[in-house]
N, C-alpha and C positions, 0 to 999 in steps of 0.2 A: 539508195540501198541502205536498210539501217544496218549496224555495226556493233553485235552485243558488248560489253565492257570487257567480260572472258574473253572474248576471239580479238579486241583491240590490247589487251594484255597479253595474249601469247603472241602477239604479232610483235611487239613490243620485245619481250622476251628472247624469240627465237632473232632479230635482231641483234640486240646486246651481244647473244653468247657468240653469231657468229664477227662480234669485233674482241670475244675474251674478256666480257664483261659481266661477272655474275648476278643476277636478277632473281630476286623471290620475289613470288606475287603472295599476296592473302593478309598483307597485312594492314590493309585499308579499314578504315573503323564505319560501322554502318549505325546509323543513329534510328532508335524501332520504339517508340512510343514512351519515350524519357529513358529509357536504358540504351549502354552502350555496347553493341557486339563487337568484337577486335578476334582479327584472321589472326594464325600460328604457324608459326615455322622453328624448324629444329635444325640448330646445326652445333656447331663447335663455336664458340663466339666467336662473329667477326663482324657486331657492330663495334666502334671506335667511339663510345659515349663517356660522358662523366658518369661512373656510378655516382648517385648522391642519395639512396638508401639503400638499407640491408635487413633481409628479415628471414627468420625461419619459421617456415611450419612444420609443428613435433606433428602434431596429426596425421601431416602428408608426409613426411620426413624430405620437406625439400627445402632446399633452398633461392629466397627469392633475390631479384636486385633490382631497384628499377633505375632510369636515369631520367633524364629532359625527355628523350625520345621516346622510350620502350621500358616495357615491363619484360624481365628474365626469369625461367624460373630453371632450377635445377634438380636433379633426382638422383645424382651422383656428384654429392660434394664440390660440384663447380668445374665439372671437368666438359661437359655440354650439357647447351641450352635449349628450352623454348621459350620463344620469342613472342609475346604478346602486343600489340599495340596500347599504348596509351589512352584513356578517354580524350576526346576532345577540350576539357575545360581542362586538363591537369598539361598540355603539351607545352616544355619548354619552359614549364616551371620547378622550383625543388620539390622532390616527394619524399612525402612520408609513408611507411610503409608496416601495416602490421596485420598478426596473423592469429586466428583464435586458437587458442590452447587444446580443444576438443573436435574443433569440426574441419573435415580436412579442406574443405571447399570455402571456408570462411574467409576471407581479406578483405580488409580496410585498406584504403589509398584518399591521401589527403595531398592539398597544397594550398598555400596561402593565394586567397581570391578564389578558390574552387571548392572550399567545407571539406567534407568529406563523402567517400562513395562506398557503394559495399557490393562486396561481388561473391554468392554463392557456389562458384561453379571456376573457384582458383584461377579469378581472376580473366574466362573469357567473354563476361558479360558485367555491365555496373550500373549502378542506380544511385543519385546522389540519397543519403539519411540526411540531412541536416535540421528536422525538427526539434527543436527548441532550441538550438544554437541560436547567439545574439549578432552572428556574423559569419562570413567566411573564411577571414586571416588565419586558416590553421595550421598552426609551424610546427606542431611536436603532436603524436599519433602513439597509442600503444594500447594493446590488451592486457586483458589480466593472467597472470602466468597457468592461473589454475582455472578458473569459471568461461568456459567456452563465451559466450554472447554476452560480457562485459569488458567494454573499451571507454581508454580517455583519448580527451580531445582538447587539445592547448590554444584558446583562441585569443590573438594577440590583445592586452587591453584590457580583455574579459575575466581569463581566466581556465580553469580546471573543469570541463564538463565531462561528466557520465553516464553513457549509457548498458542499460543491466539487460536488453534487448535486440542484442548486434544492431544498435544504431536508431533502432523507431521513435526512441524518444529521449533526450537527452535534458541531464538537471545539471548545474552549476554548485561544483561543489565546495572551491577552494579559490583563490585568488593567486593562488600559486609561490612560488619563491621573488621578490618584489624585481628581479634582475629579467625575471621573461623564464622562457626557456627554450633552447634549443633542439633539447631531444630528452624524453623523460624513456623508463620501463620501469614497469611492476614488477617486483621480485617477493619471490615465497617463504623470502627468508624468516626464519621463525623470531618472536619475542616484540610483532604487534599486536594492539589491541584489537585488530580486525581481521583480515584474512593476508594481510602483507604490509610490503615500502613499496614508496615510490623513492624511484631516483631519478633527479633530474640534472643534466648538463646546463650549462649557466652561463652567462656574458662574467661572470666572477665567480669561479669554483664548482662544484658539486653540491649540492643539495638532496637531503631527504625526506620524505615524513613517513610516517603510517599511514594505512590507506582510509582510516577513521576520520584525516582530516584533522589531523588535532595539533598541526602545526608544522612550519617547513622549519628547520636548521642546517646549519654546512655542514656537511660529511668530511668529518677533519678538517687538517689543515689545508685544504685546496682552495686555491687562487688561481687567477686567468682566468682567460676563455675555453670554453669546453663546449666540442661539438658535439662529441658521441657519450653514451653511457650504456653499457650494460651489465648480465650480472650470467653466471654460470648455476643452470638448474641442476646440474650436478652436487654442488656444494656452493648453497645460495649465499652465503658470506663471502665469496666470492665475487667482488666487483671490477669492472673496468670501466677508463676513460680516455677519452682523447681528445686531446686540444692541440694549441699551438706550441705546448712544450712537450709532445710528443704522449706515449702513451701508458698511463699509471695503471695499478692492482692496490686492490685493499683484500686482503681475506679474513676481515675483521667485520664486513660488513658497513664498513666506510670511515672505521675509527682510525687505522696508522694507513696512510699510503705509499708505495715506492714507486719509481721507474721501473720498466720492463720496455725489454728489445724493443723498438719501432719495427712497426712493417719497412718494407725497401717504398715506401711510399706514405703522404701523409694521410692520417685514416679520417676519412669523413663520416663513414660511419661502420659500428661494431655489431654483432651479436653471437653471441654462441648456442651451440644447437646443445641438445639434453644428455648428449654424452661428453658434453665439457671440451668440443672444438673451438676455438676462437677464429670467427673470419673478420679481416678487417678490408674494407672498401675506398680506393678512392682512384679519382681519376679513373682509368678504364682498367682497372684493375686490381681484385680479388687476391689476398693470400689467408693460408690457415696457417694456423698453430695449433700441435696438437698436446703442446707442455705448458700452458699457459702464457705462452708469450714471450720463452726463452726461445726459441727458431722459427722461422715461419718460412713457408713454401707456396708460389705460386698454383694456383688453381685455376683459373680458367685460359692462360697462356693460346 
């Protein structure tokens, strides 16, 4: 007697619950002709993963997070989730995670050994882009704050690639800051020759350039290691970082920097959404700030 997969998973199911064990089903990934579909579920979070990135899309006005395991996304500030599954090449690795500026369905999701992928449709379907990439080691992901279908791509070794395409074809633009980088964003902040800065996180400091390419330098006086970087599209002179000496503010645009509050946790990774929220991610656990970083409040608890 065959036994469809649906009827061996509710059988499964009705199982568990009657030993008090709670069970979603749908979040299986099905592999359809080099794209990947991933099932959805919504609850209040109660996977127990490392966040290890953080993204927002202004388009959709959500907020994403993904870990090793899953991909989250939110529509109420963190307060509940849906639950996407991860592709298969990105499982169990670090991700990167970014969102276009214009199109609500737009995300990029990368990891080192897996390039990157793009997914129309906010993340429940993927395809990997990686033409003209010279590899797949990609450790740092982000778009551009303002042009919907331009993203960069950090590939270890290589360098700084761009695609102006959401992803169909990508050029090598920079060789990047010579320390690597951990995590870069594009910021709108005005007085480049192009259409922005980039900022990057560093194995030694903060780094920035214009997005012309015309040269990386440190953003002040910052030394250490730094995981996260981002910038408030509220008031783009506005930056933050986070490392292992907890977590800085420039509002100079990366000329003076100080200390500000740490999250009750170390931040792995930062971004703030367009009305100037600051969330910081780590471990399984999300908090906001909505003063720049003078108090912060649990969000997905």
């Amino acid at each position: 007697m065959h036994i469809s997969q649906n009827t061996t998973l509710e059988l499964v199911s009705r199982r568990l619950r009657r030993a008090g064990v709670a069970f979603a089903i749908g979040v299986a990934l099905i592999t359809q002709g080099g794209a990947y579909a991933a099932g959805q579920q919504s609850s209040g979070l109660s996977v127990k993963s490392n966040a290890v990135a953080l993204e927002y899309q202004p388009a959709a006005k959500a907020l994403v997070k993904a870990t090793t395991k899953a991909l989250f996304v939110s529509t109420d500030e963190g307060l509940s989730w849906t639950e996407r599954a991860l592709p298969p090449p990105l499982k169990g690795k670090a991700v990167n995670i970014a969102a276009s500026a214009r199109d609500a369905g737009l995300l990029f999701i990368s990891a080192p050994g897996a390039g990157v992928l793009r997914s129309r449709d906010g993340g429940k379907t993927w395809n990997p882009v990686n033409k003209g990439l010279p590899g797949l080691q990609v450790t740092a992901l982000t778009t551009h704050s303002e042009q919907g279908g331009t993203v960069y791509a950090y590939v270890v070794g290589k360098g700084i690639f761009r695609s102006q395409d959401a992803g169909a074809q990508w050029r090598l633009m920079d060789r990047g800051p010579r320390q690597g980088i951990n995590a870069f964003v594009h910021s709108s902040m005005p007085g480049s020759m192009e259409t922005g800065w980039l900022f990057a996180a560093t194995a030694d400091g903060v780094w920035r350039s214009m997005d012309c390419f015309c040269g990386w330098h440190r953003a002040g006086d910052t030394k250490g290691s730094f995981d996260a970087v981002t910038y408030d599209p509220a008031q783009p002179e506005r930056v933050y970082a986070a490392g292992h000496s907890g977590v800085i503010i420039s509002t100079d645009g990366g000329e003076q920097w100080s200390a500000i509050t740490a999250p009750p946790v170390k931040a792995a990774a930062l971004v703030a959404s367009p009305a100037g929220v600051l969330y910081a991610a780590g471990k399984d656990r999300i908090y906001r700030s909505k003063d720049h970083g003078a108090t912060w409040e649990r969000v997905d608890a």
